[in-house]
C-alpha positions in Angstrom: 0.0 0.0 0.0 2.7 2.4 1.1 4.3 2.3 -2.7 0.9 3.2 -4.4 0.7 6.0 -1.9 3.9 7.1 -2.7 3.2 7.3 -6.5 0.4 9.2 -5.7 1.1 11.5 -3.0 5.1 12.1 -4.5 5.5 13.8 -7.8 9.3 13.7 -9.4 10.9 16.8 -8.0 8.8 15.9 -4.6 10.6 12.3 -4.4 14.4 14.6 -5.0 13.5 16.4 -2.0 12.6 14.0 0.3 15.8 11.8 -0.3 14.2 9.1 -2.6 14.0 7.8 -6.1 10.9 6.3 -8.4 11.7 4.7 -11.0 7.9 4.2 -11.8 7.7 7.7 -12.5 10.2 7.6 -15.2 8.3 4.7 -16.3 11.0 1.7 -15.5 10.7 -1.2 -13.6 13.0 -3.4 -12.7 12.3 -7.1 -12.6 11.8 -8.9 -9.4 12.7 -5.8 -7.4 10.6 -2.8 -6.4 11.1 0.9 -7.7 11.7 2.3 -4.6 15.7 3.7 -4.2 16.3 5.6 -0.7 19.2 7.9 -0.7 18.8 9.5 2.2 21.5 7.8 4.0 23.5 10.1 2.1 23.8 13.5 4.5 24.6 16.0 2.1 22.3 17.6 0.4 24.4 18.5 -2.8 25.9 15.0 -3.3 22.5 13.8 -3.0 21.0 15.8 -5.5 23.9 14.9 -7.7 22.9 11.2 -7.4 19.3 12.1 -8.0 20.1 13.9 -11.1 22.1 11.7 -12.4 19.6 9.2 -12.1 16.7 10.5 -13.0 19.1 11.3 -16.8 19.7 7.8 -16.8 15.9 6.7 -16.5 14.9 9.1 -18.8 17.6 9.0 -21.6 19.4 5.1 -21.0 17.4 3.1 -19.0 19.5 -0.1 -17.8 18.2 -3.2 -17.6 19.2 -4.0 -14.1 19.6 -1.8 -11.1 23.0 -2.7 -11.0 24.0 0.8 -11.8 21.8 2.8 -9.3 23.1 0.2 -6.5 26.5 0.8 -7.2 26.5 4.4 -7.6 24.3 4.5 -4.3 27.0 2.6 -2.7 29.7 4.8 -3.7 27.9 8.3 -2.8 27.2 6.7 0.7 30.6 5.6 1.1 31.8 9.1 0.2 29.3 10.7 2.6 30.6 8.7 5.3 33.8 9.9 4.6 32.8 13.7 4.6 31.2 13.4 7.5 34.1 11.8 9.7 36.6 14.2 7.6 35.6 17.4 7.4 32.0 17.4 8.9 32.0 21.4 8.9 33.2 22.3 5.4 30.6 23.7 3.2 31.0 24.5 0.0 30.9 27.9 -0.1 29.1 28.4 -3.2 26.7 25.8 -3.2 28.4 23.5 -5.7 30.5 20.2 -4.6 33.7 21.6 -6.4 34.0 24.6 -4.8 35.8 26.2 -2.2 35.4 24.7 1.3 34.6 27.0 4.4 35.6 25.6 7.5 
C-alpha cells in the first residue's frame, strides 16, 4: 500500500526532495525488485542531489536493464558521505556546488 501511496502522493521533484527515487515515475521497472531507491542515508544535500540527477538522466535517456547501476553508484555516494562526514564534517561549499571552495 505504502508504494501506491507514494506514486500518488510524491511527484518527481517531490521524491528529489525528500531523499528518494521512483523509478515508476520515469516509467522503469526493474524485474523482481521494487522501484523504490532511498538515498537518504546520504547527508549531504548537494551529493545527494547529484545522485538524483544523475539518475533520473539515466531513466529518462538510457534506462539499464538492471539496477546494477543505481546500487553501485548509491553505494559509492554513501561511502563518500561517510567519509565527509568523519573528515571534514563542517566544510561547506561555499558556493553551493560540490567543487568549490570549502569554508571551514
Amino acid at each position: 500500500m505504502l508504494h501506491y501511496l507514494r506514486l500518488v502522493y510524491f511527484g518527481r521533484q517531490d521524491t528529489k526532495d525528500a531523499g528518494f527515487i521512483e523509478t515508476d515515475h520515469f516509467g522503469v521497472r526493474f524485474s523482481n525488485r521494487g522501484s523504490h531507491l532511498d538515498l537518504s542515508g546520504v547527508s549531504q544535500r548537494w551529493l545527494r542531489n547529484m545522485l538524483w540527477d544523475w539518475m533520473a538522466d539515466r531513466l529518462l535517456n538510457d534506462p539499464p536493464r538492471s539496477r546494477s547501476p543505481f546500487e553501485v553508484s548509491r553505494r559509492g555516494c554513501l561511502e563518500l558521505s561517510a567519509f565527509l562526514e568523519a573528515r571534514a564534517p563542517h566544510a561547506v561549499p561555499v558556493d553551493g556546488r560540490p567543487h568549490g571552495r570549502l569554508r571551514r
